[in-house]
C-alpha positions as CSV (number, residue, x, y, z in Angstrom):
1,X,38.5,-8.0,-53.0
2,X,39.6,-4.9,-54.7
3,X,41.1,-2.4,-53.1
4,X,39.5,1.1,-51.1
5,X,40.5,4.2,-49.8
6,X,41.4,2.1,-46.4
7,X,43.9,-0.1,-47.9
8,X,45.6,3.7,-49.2
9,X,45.7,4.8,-46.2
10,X,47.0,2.0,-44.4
11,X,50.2,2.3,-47.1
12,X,50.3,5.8,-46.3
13,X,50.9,5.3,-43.0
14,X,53.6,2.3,-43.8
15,X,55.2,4.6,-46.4
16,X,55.5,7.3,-43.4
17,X,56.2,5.1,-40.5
18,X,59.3,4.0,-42.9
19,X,59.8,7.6,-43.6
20,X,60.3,8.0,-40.1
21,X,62.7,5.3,-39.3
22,X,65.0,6.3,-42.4
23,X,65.0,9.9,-40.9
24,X,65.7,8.7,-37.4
25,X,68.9,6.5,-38.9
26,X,70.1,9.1,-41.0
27,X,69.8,11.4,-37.8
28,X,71.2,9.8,-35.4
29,X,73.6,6.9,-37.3
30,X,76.5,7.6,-35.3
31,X,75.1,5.8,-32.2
32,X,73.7,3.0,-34.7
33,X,75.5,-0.3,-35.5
34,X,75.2,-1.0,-39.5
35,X,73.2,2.1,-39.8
36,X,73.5,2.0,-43.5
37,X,72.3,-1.1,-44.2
38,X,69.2,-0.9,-41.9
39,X,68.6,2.5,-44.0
40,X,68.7,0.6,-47.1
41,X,66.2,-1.7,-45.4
42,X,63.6,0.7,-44.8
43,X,64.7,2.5,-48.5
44,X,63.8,-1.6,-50.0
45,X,60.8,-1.9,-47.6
46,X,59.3,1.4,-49.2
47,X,60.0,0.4,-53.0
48,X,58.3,-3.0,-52.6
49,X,55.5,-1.7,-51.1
50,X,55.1,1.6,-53.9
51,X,55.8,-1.1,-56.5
52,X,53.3,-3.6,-55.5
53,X,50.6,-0.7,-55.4
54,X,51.1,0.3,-58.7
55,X,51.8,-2.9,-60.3
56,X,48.2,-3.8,-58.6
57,X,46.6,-0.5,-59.9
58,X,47.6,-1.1,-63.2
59,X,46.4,-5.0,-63.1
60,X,43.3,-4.4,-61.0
61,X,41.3,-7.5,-62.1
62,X,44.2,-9.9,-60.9
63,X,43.0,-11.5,-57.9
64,X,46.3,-12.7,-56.3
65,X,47.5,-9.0,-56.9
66,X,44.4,-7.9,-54.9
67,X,45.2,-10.7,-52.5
68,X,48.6,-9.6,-51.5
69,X,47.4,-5.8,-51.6
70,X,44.9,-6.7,-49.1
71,X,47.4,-8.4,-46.8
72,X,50.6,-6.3,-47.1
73,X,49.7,-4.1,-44.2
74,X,50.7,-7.8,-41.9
75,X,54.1,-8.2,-42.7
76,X,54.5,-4.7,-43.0
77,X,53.7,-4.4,-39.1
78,X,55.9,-7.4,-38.2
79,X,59.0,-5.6,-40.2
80,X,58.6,-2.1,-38.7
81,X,58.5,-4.1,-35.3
82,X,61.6,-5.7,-35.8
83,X,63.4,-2.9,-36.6
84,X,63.0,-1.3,-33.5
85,X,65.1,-4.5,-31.9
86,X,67.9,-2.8,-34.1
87,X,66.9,1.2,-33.5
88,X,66.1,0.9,-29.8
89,X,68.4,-1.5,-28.0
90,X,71.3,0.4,-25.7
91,X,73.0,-3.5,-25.4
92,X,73.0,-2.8,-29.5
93,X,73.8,0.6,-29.5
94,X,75.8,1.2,-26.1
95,X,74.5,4.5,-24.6
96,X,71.6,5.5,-27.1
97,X,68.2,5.7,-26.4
98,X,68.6,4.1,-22.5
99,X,65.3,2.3,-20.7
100,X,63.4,4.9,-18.9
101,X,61.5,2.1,-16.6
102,X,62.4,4.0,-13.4
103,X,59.8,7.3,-14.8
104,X,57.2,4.1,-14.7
105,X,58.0,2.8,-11.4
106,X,57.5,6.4,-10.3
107,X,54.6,6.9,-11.8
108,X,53.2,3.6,-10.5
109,X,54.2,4.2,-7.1
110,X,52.7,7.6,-7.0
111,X,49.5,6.6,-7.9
112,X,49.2,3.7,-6.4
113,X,51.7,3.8,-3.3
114,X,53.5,0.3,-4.5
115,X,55.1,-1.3,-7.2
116,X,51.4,-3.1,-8.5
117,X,53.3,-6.6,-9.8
118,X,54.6,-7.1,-6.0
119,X,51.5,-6.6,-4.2
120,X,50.1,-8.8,-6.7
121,X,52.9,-11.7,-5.4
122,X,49.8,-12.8,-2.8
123,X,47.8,-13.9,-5.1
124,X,50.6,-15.3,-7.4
125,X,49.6,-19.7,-7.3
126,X,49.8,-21.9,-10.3
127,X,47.1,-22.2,-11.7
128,X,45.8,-18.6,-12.1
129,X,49.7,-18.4,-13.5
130,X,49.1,-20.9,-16.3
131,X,45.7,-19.3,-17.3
132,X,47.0,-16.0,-17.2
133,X,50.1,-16.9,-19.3
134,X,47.5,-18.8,-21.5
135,X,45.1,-15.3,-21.9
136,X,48.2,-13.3,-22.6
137,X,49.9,-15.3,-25.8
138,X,46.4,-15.2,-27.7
139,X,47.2,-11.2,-27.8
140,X,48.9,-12.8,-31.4
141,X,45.7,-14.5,-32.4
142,X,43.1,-11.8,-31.7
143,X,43.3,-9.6,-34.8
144,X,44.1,-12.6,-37.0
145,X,41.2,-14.7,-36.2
146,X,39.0,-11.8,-36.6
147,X,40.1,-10.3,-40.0
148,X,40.8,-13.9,-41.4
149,X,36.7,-14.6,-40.6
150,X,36.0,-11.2,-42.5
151,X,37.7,-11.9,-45.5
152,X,36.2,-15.1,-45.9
153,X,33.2,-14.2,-45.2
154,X,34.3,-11.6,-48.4
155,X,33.0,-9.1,-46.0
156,X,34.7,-6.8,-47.8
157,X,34.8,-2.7,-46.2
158,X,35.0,-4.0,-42.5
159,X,37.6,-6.0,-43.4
160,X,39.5,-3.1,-45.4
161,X,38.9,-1.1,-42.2
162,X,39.9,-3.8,-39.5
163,X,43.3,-3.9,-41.4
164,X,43.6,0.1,-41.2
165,X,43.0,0.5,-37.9
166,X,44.9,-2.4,-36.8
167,X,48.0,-1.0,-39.2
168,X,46.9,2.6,-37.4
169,X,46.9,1.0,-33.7
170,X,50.4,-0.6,-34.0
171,X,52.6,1.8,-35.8
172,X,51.4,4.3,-33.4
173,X,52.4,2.3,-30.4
174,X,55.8,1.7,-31.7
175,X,56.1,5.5,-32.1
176,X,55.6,5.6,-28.0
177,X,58.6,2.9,-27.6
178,X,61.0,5.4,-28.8
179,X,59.5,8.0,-26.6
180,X,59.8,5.6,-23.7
181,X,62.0,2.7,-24.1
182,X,61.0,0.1,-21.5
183,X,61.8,-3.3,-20.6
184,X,59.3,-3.6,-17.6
185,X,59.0,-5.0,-14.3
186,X,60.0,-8.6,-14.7
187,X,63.5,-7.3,-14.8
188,X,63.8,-4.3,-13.4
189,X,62.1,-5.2,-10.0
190,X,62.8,-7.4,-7.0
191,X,60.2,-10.0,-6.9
192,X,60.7,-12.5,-3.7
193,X,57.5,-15.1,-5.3
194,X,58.4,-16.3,-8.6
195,X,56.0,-17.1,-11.6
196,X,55.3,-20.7,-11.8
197,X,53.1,-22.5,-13.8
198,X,51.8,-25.9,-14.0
199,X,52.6,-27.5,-17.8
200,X,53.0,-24.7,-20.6
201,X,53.5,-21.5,-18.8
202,X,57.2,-21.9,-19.1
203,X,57.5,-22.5,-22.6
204,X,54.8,-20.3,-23.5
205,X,57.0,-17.5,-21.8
206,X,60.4,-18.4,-23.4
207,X,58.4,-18.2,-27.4
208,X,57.1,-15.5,-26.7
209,X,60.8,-13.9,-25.4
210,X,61.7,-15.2,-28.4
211,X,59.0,-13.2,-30.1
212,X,59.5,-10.0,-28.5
213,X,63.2,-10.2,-29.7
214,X,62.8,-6.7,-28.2
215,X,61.6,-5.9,-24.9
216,X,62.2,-2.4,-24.9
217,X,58.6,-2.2,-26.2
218,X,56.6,-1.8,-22.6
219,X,55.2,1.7,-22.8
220,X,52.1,1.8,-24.5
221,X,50.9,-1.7,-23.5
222,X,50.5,-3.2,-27.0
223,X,49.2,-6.2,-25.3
224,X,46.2,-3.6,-23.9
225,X,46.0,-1.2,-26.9
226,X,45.5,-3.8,-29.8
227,X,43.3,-6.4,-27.8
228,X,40.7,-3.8,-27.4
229,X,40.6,-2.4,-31.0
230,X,40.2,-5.7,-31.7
231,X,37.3,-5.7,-29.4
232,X,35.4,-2.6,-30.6
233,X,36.2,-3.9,-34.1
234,X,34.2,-7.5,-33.2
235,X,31.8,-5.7,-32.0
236,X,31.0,-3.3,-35.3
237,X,31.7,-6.0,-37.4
238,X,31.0,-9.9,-35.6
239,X,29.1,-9.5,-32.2
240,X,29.1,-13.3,-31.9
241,X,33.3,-12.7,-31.7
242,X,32.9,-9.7,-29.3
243,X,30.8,-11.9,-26.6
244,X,33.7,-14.3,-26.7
245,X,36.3,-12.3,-27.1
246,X,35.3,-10.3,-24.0
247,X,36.7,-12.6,-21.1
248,X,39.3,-12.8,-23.1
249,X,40.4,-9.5,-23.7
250,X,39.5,-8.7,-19.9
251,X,42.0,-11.5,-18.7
252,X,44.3,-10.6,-21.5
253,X,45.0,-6.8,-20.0
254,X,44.9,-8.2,-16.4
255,X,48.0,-10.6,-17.5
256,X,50.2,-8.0,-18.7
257,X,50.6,-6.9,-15.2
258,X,50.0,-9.8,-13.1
259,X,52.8,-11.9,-15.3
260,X,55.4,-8.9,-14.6
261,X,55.9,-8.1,-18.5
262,X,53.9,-4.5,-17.8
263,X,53.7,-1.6,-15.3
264,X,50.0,-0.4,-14.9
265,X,50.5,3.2,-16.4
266,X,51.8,0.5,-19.0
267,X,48.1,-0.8,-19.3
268,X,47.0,2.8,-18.6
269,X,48.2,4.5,-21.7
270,X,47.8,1.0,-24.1
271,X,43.7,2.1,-23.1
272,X,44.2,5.6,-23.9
273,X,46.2,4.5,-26.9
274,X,43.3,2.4,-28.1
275,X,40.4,5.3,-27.1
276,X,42.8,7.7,-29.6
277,X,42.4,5.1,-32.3
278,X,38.8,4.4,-32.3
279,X,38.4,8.2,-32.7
280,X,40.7,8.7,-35.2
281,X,39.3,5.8,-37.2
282,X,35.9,7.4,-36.8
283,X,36.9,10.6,-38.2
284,X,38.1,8.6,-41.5
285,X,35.0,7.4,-41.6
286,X,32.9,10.3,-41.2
287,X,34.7,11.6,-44.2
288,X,33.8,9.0,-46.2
C-alpha cells in the first residue's frame, strides 16, 4: 500500500509528540534520572522515523519500504508509552510530577457519594472476576485484530485512517498522564473483598502489571478511550467486527472499574477522550 496524507499525519503527530517529550526533559532535567540519554532517545526516535520517510519517498515502488511506513505508527506508540515509565514516575524521580489520585477520589465521591470500586465489593464473586479480567486484557487485541483484517483485506484508506486515529487517540491520552499522574484505586484504596479469580485471572493480572510497567497512566482511561475508537472505526469500516466487538467493548469499560485498575471519572474522561477523537478525525476528513 502506498502511502496517504493519513500516514503524514500520523508522523506528524509522532514527530511532535517526541518534540514534546525532548522539551519536557530539557525543561525540567534536574528532577530526571539520566535525563540526557532519554533526550537522545527521543533525538534517535525522531531521525529514524524522518529517515525512514524519506528513504520511502524516494523508493516509493518498494513494497517492504511501504510495509514498514504503514506500520511505523505501532512501535512508535509502544515507545512514547514507555517513556513515560521514565518521565512520570516520583519512585524514579523522587518528588517530580507526584500522583494526584486523591483529586479523583474527590471527584468520584462527589458525584457519586462513594468510592464506586467499594460499593462494587457486593457483587465482587469469581466468576464475574475471571470474565471481567478476561474482557479487560483483549483492550491489547482490539485495534490489532481490526487494522490487521484491513490491511489484508488491502483495504487500503480505512486502514491508513484506523492507524491515524488510533496514533491520534493514544498520544493524546498520554498527554493527560502528565496532567494527571495516577495510579488508581487498586492501591490507593482500602478494599476489605479481594479480587479472586478462578484459573487465569491472576496471571492475567501480573502480565499485564508487567505491561503497564507504568501505572501512573490512570487518568484518561486508555482502556475506555481506545476500545471505543476501535468501535466507531468497526463500524465505518467492518460492521460484522462492530456487532462483535460490541459486548466486548461494553464489558471491557465496565472492567476497568470493577477490577480496581480505574476511578469512574477515569472511564468518564477515556469517553470524552474518544468523543474528541472521532471529531477531530472527522474534521481531517472533511478536508480531504
Amino acid at each position: 500500500m502506498s502511502p496517504s496524507r493519513y500516514n503524514r499525519i500520523a508522523e506528524r503527530l509522532i514527530i511532535a509528540y517526541l518534540a514534546f517529550l525532548a522539551v519536557f526533559i530539557l525543561v525540567f532535567n534536574g528532577f530526571i534520572i539520566s535525563w540526557f540519554y532519554l533526550l537522545l532517545a527521543q533525538i534517535i526516535a525522531g531521525v529514524v522515523l524522518v529517515v525512514l520517510i524519506k528513504f520511502q519517498s524516494t523508493h516509493p515502488d518498494q513494497p517492504v519500504l511501504q510495509l514498514i511506513r504503514n506500520w511505523i505508527p505501532l512501535p512508535y506508540i509502544l515507545f512514547g508509552y514507555k517513556m513515560i515509565h521514565y518521565l512520570i514516575n516520583s519512585d524514579r524521580n523522587p518528588g517530580f510530577m507526584m500522583i494526584k489520585d486523591r483529586w479523583l477520589i474527590i471527584a468520584d465521591r462527589y458525584i457519586f457519594g462513594c468510592d464506586p470500586t467499594v460499593w462494587l465489593q457486593r457483587i465482587t464473586i469469581p466468576w464475574l472476576t475471571e470474565l471481567m479480567q478476561l474482557v479487560y486484557a483483549t483492550n491489547y487485541f482490539l485495534p490489532l485484530v481490526l487494522v490487521f483484517i484491513l490491511y489484508l483485506k488491502r483495504e487500503k484508506i480505512p486502514f491508513q485512517k484506523s492507524i491515524f486515529v488510533i496514533t491520534l487517540g493514544y498520544i493524546l491520552s498520554y498527554l493527560g498522564y502528565f496532567m494527571i499522574p495516577a495510579i488508581g484505586p487498586r492501591f490507593t484504596i482500602h478494599h476489605a473483598v479481594p479480587l479472586q479469580g478462578l484459573f487465569l485471572r491472576e496471571k492475567i493480572h501480573q502480565i499485564i502489571y508487567c505491561m503497564d510497567s507504568c501505572p501512573r497512566d490512570c487518568f484518561p482511561s486508555g482502556h475506555t478511550e481506545i476500545p471505543l475508537i476501535t468501535l466507531w472505526l468497526a463500524y465505518r469500516f467492518k460492521r460484522v467486527l462492530f456487532w462483535i466487538y460490541l459486548p466486548i467493548v461494553t464489558g471491557l469499560v465496565c472492567s476497568t472499574v470493577y477490577l480496581r485498575y480505574h476511578y469512574v471519572v477515569d472511564v468518564i474522561a477515556g469517553m470524552a477522550l474518544a468523543g474528541i477523537v472521532i471529531l477531530l478525525a472527522r474534521r481531517v476528513e472533511n478536508r480531504e
